[in-house]
N, C-alpha and C positions, 0 to 999 in steps of 0.2 A: 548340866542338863543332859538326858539321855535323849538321843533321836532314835527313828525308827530303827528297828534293828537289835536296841541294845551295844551299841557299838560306844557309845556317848560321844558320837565328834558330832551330834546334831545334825548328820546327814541319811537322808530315803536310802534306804538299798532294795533290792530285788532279791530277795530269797529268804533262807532261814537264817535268823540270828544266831549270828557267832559261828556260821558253819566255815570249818576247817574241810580243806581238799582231802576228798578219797585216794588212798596211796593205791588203789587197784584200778586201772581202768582197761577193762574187759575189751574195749572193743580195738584196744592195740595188738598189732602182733608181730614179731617177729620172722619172717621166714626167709628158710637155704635149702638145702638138700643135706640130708643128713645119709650119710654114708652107712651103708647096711654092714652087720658087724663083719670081722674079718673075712672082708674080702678086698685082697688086692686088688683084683684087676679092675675093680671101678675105680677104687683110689688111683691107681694106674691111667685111665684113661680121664680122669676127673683132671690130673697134672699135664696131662699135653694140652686138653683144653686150654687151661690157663698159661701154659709156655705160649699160646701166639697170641696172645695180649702183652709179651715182654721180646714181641718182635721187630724190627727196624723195620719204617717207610719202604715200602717197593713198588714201585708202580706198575711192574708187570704183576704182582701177585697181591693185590689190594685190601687189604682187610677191609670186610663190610658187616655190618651190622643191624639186625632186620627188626623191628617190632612194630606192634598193631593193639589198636586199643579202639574201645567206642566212647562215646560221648553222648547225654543227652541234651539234648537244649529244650532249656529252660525260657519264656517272657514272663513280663512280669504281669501280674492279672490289675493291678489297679497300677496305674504309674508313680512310683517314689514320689516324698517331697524332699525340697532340698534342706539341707543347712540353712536353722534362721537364727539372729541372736537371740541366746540363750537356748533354742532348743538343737539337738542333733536330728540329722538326716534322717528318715525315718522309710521302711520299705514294707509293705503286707509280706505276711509269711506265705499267700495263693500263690500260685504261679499258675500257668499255661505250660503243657507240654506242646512241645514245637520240632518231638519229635527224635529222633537218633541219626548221629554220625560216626563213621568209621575213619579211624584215620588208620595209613600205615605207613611209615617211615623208616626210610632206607639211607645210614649212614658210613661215611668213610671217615673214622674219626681222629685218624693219623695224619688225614689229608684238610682236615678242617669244613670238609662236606656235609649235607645233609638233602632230600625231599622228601618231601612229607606230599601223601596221598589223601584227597577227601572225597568217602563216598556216600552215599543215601542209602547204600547196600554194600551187605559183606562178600561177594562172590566169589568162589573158592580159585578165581587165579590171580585177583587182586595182587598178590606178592610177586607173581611171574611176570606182571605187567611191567609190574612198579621197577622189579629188578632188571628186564628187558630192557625198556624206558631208559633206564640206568647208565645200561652197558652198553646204549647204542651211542648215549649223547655225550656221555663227560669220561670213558675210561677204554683205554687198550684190552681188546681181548685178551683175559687172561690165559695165562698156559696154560697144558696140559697136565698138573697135578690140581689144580684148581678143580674147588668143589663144585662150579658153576659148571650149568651145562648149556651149549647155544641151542641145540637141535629142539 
């Protein structure tokens, strides 16, 4: 006996019979930096970059590591219900905007560190704080070739 679908195991599906996966999907994608054609000196400075990721632990000279993203929050506009036998959990597709958050996260990941920053706004020192913060509570002034500046 055929069930819905066409499939003949007797079972309901969601969608079109017999449909096989699209080998294209568009809304993936890849991305790096692709190097502009012959030119050395980027490739050149492209390779120091990545030489101090194949550096040893120092504590006077810390590799850190800086990044920042937003978030939106999302509630939900009618409440889930839960799991009952025989049916699954079920959730409205509505939501409630509740809004946007910034985070920005400052790690040392040699040293097995991390904080992470949350704010209601993105304020252009946010990173300065975050790294001041940083460097006042968990790390020795670095030296003098360090990219960090105190002033």
């Amino acid at each position: 006996m055929s069930g819905a679908g066409g499939s003949g195991h007797g079972l309901a599906r969601n969608g079109a019979p017999d449909l096989t996966a699209n080998e294209l999907k568009p809304w993936l994608k890849e991305q790096w930096c692709i190097a502009p054609e012959a030119n050395a000196d980027f490739v050149a400075h492209r390779e120091d970059v990545l030489e101090v990721y194949t550096r040893p632990y120092d504590p006077k000279r810390p590799q850190i590591c800086l990044d920042e993203t937003s978030r939106q929050l999302l509630a939900d506009a009618y409440p889930p219900r839960p799991a009952v036998p025989g049916h699954a959990a079920q959730e409205d597709h509505e939501y409630v905007r509740q809004g946007v958050v910034n985070l920005f996260m400052v790690c040392e990941p040699l040293r097995g560190w991390r904080h992470v920053t949350v704010s209601d706004r993105r304020p252009a020192l946010i990173g300065r704080r975050s790294c001041g913060t940083w460097w006042m509570s968990s790390s020795p002034m670095p030296g003098p070739s360090c990219w960090w500046r105190t002033t």
